[in-house]
C-alpha positions as CSV (number, residue, x, y, z in Angstrom):
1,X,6.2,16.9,14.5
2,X,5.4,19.5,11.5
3,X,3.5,21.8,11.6
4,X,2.5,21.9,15.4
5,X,0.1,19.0,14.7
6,X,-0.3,16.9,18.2
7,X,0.3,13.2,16.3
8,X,-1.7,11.1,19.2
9,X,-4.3,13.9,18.8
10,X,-4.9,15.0,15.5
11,X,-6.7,12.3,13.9
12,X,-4.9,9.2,13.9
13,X,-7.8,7.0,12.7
14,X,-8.2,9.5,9.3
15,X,-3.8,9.1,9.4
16,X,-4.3,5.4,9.4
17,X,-7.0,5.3,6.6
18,X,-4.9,7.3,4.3
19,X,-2.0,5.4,4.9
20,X,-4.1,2.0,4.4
21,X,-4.9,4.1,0.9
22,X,-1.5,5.0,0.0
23,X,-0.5,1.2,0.9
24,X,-3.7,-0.1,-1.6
25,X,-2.9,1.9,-4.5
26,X,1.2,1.1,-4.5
27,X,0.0,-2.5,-4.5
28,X,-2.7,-1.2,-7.6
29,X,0.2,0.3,-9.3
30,X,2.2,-3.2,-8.7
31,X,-0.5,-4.9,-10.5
32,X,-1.6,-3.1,-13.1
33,X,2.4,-2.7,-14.0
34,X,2.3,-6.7,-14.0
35,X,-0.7,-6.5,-16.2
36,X,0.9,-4.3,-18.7
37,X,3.8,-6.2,-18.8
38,X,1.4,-9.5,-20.0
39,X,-0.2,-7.8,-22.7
40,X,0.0,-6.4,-26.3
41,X,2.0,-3.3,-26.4
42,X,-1.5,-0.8,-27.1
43,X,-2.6,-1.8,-23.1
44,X,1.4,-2.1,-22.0
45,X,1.0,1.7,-22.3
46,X,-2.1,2.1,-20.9
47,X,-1.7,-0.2,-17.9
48,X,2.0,1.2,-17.3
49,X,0.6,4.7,-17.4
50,X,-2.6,4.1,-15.1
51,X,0.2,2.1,-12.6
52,X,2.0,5.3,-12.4
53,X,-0.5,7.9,-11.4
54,X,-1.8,5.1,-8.8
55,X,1.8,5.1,-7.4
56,X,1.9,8.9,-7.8
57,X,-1.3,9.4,-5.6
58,X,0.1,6.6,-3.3
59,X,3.7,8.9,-2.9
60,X,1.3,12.0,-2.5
61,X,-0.5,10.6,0.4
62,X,2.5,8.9,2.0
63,X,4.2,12.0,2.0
64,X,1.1,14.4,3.8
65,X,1.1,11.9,6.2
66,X,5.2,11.5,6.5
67,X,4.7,15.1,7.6
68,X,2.1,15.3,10.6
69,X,2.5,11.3,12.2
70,X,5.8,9.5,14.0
71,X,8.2,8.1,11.0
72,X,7.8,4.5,12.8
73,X,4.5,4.7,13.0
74,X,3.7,5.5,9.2
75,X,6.2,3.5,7.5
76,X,4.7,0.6,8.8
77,X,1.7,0.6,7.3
78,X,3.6,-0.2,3.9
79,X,3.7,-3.7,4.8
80,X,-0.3,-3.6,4.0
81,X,1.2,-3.4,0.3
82,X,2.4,-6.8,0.4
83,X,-1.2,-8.1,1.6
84,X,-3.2,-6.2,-1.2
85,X,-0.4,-7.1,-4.0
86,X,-0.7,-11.1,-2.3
87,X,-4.4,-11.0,-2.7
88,X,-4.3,-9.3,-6.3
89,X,-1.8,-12.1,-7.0
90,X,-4.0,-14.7,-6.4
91,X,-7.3,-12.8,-7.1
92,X,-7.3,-10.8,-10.3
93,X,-3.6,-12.9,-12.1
94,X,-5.0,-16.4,-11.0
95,X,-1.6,-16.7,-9.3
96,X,-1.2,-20.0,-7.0
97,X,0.2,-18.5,-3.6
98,X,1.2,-21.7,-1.4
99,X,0.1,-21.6,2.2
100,X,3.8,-20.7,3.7
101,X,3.4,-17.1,1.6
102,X,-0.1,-16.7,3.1
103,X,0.7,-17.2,6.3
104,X,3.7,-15.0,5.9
105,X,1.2,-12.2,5.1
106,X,-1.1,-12.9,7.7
107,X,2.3,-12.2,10.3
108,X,3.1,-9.1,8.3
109,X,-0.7,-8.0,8.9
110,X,-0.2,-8.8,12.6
111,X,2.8,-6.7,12.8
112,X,1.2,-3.9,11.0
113,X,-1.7,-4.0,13.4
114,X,-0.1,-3.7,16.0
115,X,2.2,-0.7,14.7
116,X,-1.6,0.8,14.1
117,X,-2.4,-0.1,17.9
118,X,0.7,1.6,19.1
């Protein structure tokens, strides 16, 4: 590891909650690029614009953390992207999400727990 940080050490909880972080605001950026894309061309820019600094702070994140944890054991935690995008989906669009997508989430939440747990 970078740095001469000690990964299993060195606050893996606090790695973990950024991570979860960087994984909500790709899924943010996700959305509110959807959003701009359904709307008049004033907000397209706005919402485009306000997707891009959330993926920005989500790169920025993903990349301190890239440089003190185990590659495996960070990349991971990206699947938590398609659980916040899924629930966006169907919370803030309205978007019907059938039953064989939410339980495909739920496994992807499993695995990504138990990446966490490792």
């Amino acid at each position: 590891m970078g740095g001469g940080h000690d990964f299993m050490k060195d606050g893996k909880m606090l790695f973990a909650t950024i991570l979860v972080i960087s994984a909500f605001l790709g899924a943010v950026g996700q959305l509110l690029f959807k959003l701009g894309l359904s709307s008049s061309l004033g907000m397209l820019v706005a919402f485009i614009a306000a997707g891009f600094i959330a993926y920005v702070i989500s790169t920025v994140l993903y990349f301190y953390i890239l440089g003190r944890s185990h590659l495996s054991w960070a990349y991971g935690f990206g699947g938590l992207s398609y659980l916040f995008a899924t629930v966006f989906a169907s919370v803030v669009i309205g978007e019907t999400v059938s039953l064989t997508r939410w339980i495909g989430v739920i496994v992807i939440f499993i695995g990504v727990v138990l990446i966490g747990l490792s």
